[in-house]
C-alpha atoms as one frame of an Amber mdcrd trajectory, in Angstrom:
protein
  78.026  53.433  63.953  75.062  51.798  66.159  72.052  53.127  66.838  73.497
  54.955  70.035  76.114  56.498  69.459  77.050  59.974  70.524  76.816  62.522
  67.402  77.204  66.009  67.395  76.927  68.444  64.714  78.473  72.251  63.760
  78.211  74.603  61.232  81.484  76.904  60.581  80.459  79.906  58.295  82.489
  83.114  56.844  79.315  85.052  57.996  79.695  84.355  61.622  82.522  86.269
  62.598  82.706  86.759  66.311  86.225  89.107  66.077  89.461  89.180  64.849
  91.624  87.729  67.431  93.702  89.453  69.461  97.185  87.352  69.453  97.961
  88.656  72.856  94.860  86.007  74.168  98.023  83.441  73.977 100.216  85.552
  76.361 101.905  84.159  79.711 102.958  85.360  82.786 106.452  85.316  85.093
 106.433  86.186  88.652 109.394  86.504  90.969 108.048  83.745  92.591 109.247
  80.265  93.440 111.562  79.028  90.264 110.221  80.745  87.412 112.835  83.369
  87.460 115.686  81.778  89.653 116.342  78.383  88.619 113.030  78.716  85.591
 114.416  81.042  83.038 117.856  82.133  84.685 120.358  79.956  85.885 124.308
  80.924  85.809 126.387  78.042  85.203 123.837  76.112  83.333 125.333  74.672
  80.127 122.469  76.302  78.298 123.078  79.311  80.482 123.801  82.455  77.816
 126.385  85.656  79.115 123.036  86.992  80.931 122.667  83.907  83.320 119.293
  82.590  80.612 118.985  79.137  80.180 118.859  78.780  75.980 116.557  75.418
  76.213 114.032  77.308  78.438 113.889  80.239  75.445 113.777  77.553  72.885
 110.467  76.228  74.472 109.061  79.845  74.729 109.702  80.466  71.589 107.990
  77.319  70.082 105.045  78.626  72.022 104.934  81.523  70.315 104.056  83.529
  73.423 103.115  87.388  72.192 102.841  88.711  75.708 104.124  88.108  78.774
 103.518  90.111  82.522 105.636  90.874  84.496 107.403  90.675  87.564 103.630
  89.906  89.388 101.649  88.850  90.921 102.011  89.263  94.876 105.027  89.709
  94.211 104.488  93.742  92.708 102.498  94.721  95.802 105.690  94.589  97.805
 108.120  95.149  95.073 111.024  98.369  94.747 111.585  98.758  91.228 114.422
 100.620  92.389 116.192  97.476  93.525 116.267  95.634  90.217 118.344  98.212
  88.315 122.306  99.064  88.133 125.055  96.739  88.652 123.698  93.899  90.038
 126.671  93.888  92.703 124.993  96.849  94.411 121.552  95.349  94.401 120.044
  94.833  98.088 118.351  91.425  99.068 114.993  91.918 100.735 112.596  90.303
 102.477 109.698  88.939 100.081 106.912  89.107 101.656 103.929  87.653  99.404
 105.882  84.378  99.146 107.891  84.749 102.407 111.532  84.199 100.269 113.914
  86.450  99.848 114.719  88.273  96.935 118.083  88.511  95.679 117.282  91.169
  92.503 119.752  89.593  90.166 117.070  90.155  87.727 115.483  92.812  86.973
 113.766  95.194  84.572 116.496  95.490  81.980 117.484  92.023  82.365 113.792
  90.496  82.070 113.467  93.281  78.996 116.507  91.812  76.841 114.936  87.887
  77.803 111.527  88.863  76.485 112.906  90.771  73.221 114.955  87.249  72.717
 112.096  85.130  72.769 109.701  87.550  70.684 107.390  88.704  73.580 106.257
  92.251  74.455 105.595  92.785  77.904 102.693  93.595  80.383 104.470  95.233
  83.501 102.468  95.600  86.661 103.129  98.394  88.922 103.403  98.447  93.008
  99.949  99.980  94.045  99.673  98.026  97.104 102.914  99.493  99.294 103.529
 102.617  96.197 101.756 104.282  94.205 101.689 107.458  91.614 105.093 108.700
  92.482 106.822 105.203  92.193 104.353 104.216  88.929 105.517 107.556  87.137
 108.832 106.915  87.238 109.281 103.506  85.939 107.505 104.615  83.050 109.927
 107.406  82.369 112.960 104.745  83.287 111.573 102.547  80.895 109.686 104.617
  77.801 111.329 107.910  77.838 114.150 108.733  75.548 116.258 110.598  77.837
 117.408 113.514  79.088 115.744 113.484  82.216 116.494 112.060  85.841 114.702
 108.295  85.328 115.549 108.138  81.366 118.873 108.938  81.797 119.475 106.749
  84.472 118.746 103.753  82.368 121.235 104.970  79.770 123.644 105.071  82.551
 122.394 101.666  83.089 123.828 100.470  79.588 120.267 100.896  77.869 120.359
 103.342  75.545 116.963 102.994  73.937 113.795 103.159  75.462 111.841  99.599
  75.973 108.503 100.963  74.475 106.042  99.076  76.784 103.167  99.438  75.861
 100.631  97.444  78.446 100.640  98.649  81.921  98.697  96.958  84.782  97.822
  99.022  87.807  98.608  96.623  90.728  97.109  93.168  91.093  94.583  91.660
  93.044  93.834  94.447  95.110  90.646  93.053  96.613  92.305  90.238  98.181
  93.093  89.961 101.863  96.162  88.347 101.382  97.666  90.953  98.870 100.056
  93.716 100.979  98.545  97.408 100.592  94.979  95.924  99.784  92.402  98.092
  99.021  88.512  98.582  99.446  87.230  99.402  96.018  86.876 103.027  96.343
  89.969 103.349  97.577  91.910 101.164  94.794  89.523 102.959  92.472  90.443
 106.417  93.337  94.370 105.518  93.413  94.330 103.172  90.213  92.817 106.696
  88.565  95.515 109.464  89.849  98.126 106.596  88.791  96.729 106.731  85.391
  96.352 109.927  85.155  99.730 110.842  85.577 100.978 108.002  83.753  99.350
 108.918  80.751 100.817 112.567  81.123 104.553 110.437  80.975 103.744 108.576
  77.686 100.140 109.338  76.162 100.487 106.066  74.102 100.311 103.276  76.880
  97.736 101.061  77.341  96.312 100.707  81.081  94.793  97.492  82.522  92.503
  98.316  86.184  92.174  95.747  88.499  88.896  93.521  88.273  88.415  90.942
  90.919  90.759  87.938  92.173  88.348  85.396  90.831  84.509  85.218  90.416
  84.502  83.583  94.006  85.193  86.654  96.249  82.391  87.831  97.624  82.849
  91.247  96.509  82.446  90.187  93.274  80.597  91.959  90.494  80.515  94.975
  92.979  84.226  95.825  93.159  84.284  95.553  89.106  81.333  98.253  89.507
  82.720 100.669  92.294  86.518 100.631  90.525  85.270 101.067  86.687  83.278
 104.242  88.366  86.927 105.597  88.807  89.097 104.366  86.019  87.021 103.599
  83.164  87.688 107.076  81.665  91.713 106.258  82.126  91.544 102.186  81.893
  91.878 100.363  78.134  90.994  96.991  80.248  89.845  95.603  83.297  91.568
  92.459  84.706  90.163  88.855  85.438  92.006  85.494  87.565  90.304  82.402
  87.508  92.277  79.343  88.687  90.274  75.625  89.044  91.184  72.106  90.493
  89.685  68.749  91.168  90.402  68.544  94.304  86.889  66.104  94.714  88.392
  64.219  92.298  85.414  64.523  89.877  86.410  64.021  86.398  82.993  64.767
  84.679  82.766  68.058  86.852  85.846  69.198  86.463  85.913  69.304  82.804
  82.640  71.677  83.188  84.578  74.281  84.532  84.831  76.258  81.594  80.768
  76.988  81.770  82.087  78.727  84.972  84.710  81.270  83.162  82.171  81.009
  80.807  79.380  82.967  83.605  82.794  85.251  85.099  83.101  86.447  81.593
  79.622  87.427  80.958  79.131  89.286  84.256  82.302  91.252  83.929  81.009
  92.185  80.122  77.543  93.186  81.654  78.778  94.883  84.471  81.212  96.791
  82.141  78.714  97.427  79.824  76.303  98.978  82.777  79.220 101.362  83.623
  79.738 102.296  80.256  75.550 103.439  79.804  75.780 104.700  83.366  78.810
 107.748  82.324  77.300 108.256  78.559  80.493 107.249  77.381  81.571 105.488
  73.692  84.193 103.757  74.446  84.201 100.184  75.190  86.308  98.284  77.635
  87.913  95.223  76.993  88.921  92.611  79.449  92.656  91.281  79.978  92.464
  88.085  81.637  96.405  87.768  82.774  95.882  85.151  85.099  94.398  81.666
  84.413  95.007  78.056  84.509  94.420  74.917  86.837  96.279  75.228  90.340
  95.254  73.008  92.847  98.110  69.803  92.676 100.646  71.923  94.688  98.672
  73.249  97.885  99.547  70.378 100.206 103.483  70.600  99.865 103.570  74.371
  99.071 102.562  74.451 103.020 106.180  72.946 103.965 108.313  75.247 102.339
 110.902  76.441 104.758 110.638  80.468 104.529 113.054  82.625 103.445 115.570
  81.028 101.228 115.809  82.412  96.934 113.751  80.291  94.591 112.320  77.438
  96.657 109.744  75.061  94.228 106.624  76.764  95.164 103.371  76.333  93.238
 104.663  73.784  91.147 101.913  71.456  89.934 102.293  68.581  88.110  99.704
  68.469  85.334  97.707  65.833  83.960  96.002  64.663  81.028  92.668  66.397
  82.497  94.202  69.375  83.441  95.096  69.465  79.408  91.678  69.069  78.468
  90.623  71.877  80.859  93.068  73.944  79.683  91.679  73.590  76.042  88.278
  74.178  76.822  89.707  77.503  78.741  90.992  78.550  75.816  88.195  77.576
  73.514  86.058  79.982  75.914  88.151  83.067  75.557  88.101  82.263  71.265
  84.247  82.611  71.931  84.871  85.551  73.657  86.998  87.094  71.270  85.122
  90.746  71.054  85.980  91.508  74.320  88.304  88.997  75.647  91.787  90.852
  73.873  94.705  89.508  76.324  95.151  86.127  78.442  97.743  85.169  80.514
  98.755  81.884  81.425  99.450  82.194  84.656 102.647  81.323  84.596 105.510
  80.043  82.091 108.263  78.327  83.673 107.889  75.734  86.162 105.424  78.195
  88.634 101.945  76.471  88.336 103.581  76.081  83.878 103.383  74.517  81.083
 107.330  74.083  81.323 109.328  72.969  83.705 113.024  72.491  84.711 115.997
  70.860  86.416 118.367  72.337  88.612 121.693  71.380  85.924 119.449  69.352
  84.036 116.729  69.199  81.386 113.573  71.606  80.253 110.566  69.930  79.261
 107.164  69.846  78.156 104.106  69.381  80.936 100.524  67.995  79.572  99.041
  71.901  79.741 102.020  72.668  76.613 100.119  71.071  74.064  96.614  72.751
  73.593  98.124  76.051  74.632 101.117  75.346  71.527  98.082  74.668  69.293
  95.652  77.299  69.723  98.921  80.125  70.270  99.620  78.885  66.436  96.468
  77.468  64.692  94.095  80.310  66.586  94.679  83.428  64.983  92.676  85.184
  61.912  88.907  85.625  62.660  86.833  83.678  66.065  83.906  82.563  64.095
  80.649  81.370  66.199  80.665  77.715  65.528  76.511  76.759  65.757  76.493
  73.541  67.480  74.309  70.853  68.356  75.460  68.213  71.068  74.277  65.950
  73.351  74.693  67.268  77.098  75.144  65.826  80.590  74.625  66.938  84.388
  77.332  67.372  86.483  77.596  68.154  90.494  77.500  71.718  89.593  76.582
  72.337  86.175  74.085  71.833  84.461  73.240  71.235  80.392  76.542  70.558
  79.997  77.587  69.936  76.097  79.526  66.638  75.708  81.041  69.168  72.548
  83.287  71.838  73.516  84.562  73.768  70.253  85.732  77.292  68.438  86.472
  78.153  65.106  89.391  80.207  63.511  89.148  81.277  59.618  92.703  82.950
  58.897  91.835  84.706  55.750  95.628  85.428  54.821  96.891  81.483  54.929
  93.291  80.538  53.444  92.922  78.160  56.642  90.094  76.955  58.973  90.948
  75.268  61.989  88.205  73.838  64.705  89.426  73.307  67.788  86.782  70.606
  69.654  86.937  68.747  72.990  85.209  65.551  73.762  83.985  66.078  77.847
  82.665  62.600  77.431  84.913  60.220  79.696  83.737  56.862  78.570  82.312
  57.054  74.896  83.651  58.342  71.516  81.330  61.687  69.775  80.929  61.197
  66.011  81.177  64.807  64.706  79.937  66.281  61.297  80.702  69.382  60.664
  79.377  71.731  58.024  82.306  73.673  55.953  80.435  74.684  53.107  81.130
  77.958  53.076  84.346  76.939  51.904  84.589  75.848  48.985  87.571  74.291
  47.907  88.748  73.447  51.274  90.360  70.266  51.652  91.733  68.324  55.031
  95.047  69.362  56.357  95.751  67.186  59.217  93.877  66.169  62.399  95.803
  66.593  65.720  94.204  64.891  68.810  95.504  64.801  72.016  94.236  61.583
  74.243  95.355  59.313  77.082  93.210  56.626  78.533  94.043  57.523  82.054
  93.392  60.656  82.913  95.979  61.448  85.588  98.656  60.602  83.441 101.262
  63.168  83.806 104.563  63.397  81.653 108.133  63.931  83.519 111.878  64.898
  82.426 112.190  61.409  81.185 109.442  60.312  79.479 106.465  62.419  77.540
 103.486  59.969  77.331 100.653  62.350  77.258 101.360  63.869  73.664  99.882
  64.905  70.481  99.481  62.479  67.143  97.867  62.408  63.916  94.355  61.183
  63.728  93.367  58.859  61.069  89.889  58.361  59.998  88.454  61.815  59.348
  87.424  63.018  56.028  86.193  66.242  54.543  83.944  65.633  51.373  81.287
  67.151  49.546  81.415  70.891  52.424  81.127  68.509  55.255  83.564  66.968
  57.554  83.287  63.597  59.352  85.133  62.625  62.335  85.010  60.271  65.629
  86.496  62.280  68.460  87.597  60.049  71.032  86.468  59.914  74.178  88.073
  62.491  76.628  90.610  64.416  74.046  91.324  67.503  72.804  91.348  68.116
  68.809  92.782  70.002  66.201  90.630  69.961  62.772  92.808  71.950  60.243
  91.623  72.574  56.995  92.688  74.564  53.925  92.931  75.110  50.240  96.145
  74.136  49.154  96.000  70.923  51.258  95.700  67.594  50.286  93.721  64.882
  52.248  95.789  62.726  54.132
């Protein structure tokens, strides 16, 4: 190394736990919106198409994502949405005008159907009820159609339905985005506060053991922001588990460097949604803390342009489909590095969304699924992040950007999973033109040799992969070493790596 180069240091330590990690952090989100259900999971006549219409390749993805959570059916989408409509015999379903996206809505799929996909690919669900055009009456009895073991009305009705047992959700969110103008049925805080409540309230009578997510703000832009957070959690923090965050980000300047600082802004959202929490919390003597659910997050930004010439009112038009690239990988890594920081309050994430909606997956019509840039650090943290967040103490060089400042060139979180015996460190490089030499500090555990070194890197970064070719892709690093409780590493410039580490490995 010359006299120059970058160098960074960080200490992982058993002492420095953070929180366990909640594995519902790596959930995801599907919306009845553009092709994520119609032509994204389900598609009749598909080769990989199974009796329910569900495209097998699409599943096999999920599944390798290991995806514990996933909401459901929105999004705009719920603010406008009859439950009603997506259950029986399909043949009797009505069509209706969807008026969030301005498509219509054929209900082929519904809650029974989207129940039986999620239980195939190993995912609970989060379902989101109407409180925009609905409310307590309509909330009350889905959750008897879908938890109660029968003999009543709603219960009964879904054994008539062909389900027997009850689906058992657990995770309940009460409406979405209810501080935004463009959401139908939306709500000044008081009043979403005071309805969110009475929905709650009577939910909880149905099934005592759900949990209940209240609506936080659309993103840390609006400018009702911390106050609606403040004026709601007055309302529903006795009857809430969670409160809800969104946070999407682009480069639409086109500056790299500023971009990749992004995360220092979820970093901020997160904190003031804590604090304001927190002040609620002091302000009604209570013990019990809330915990945040942020179900929806990711870059969005590629997709506004064309999105604008989509010919209204037709069934599963390609809305909101963005085609990543390598940067938008990197961001999302540093996202989820943030909510690993964040892991004492930070218990559920959702990608926002799976299948070929603003996703890490994408689709032909009769044709292939595949992998987007955004697959690989959420595939890696959703099965190298779980066991304990430690605090990783780090010391890196920084830079300015156009609206950050003391930005670390070092972006990284720890996981210790006690049961495998593992440690992995997750670290980005932000640096666009130079390599970081890291050393980091593992001598807590003793014993603990190198298990592999994933990096994911392309030298331009607006590389994007398609159907036919995946050039922006994980591969094994060579150079790194752990010896003597210390490990040694360049990190190229502008990736995303994973350090694994373990006892019963061997050093490659």
């Amino acid at each position: 190394m010359t006299s120059d180069t970058l160098r960074a240091t960080l200490i992982a330590d058993k002492s420095f736990v953070i929180a366990e990690v909640d594995k519902r952090i790596y959930g995801s989100f599907i919306e009845h919106l553009g092709r994520a259900v119609y032509g994204g999971i389900y598609e009749p006549g598909h080769t990989a198409a199974d009796s329910l219409g569900f495209r097998g390749d699409v599943k096999a993805l999920v599944k390798e994502l290991n995806v514990p959570i996933i909401r459901y059916p929105g999004g705009n989408f719920v603010s406008g949405y009859n439950w009603e409509d997506g259950v029986g015999p399909v043949e009797h379903r009505p069509r209706r005008l969807e008026l969030a996206w301005r498509t219509v809505e054929p209900n082929e799929v519904g809650t029974n159907e989207f129940m039986e996909w999620a239980k195939e690919v190993g995912s609970e669900v989060m379902m989101a009820v109407n409180l925009g055009t609905r409310g307590v009456d309509a909330a009350r009895n889905l959750l008897e159609y879908c938890n109660h073991p029968g003999g009543t009305y709603w219960s009964d009705l879904r054994r008539q339905h062909g389900v027997a047992q009850p689906h058992k959700i657990k995770t309940w969110c009460l409406g979405n985005e209810m501080d935004g103008p463009w959401q139908i049925g939306q709500k000044t805080a008081a009043e979403y506060g005071r309805l969110a409540y009475e929905t709650g309230k009577a939910m909880r009578l149905v099934d005592p053991d759900i949990e209940l997510v209240s609506c936080g703000s659309s993103s840390s832009a609006m400018p009702t922001f911390p106050e609606w957070e403040a004026v709601t959690l007055e309302h529903t923090y006795d009857v809430a588990d969670y409160v809800s965050l969104h946070q999407y980000y682009g480069n639409r300047d086109n500056d790299s460097a500023n971009f990749l600082a992004r995360s220092m802004d979820l970093e901020h959202f997160i904190r003031t949604v804590t604090a304001t929490c927190d002040y609620i919390k002091a302000k009604k003597r209570s013990k019990k803390t809330m915990y945040l659910s942020f179900d929806e997050w990711n870059v969005w930004y590629h997709s506004n342009e064309s999105d604008t010439k989509i010919e209204p009112w037709t069934i599963g038009p390609a809305q909101l489909e963005d085609h990543y690239n390598f940067e938008d990988a990197l961001l999302i890594g540093s996202m989820l590095i943030t909510f690993l920081r964040h892991a004492d309050r930070v218990k559920m994430a959702c990608l926002a969304q799976l299948v070929n909606v603003i996703a890490p997956i994408m689709t032909e019509a009769g044709g292939a699924a595949w992998k987007q840039t955004i697959f690989y650090p959420y595939l890696h943290a959703s099965t190298y992040g779980r066991g304990l967040s430690l605090q990783p103490i780090v010391n890196s060089p920084k830079y300015d950007a156009q609206d950050y400042t003391d930005v670390p060139y070092l972006d990284s979180a720890i996981v210790y999973n006690e049961e495998s015996d593992e440690l992995t460190i997750f670290a980005i490089n932000r640096h666009l033109e130079e390599a970081l030499e890291l050393k980091c500090d593992v001598r807590g555990f003793e014993g603990y040799r190198l298990i592999e070194h994933i990096v994911l890197h392309h030298d331009d970064l607006k590389a994007v992969n398609t159907a036919q070719e995946q050039i922006v892709k994980p591969r094994q690093a060579s150079g790194t070493e752990c010896k003597d409780g210390y490990v040694e590493t360049l990190l190229t410039k502008a990736s995303w790596n994973v350090i694994r580490l373990g006892k019963a490995a061997v050093n490659s």
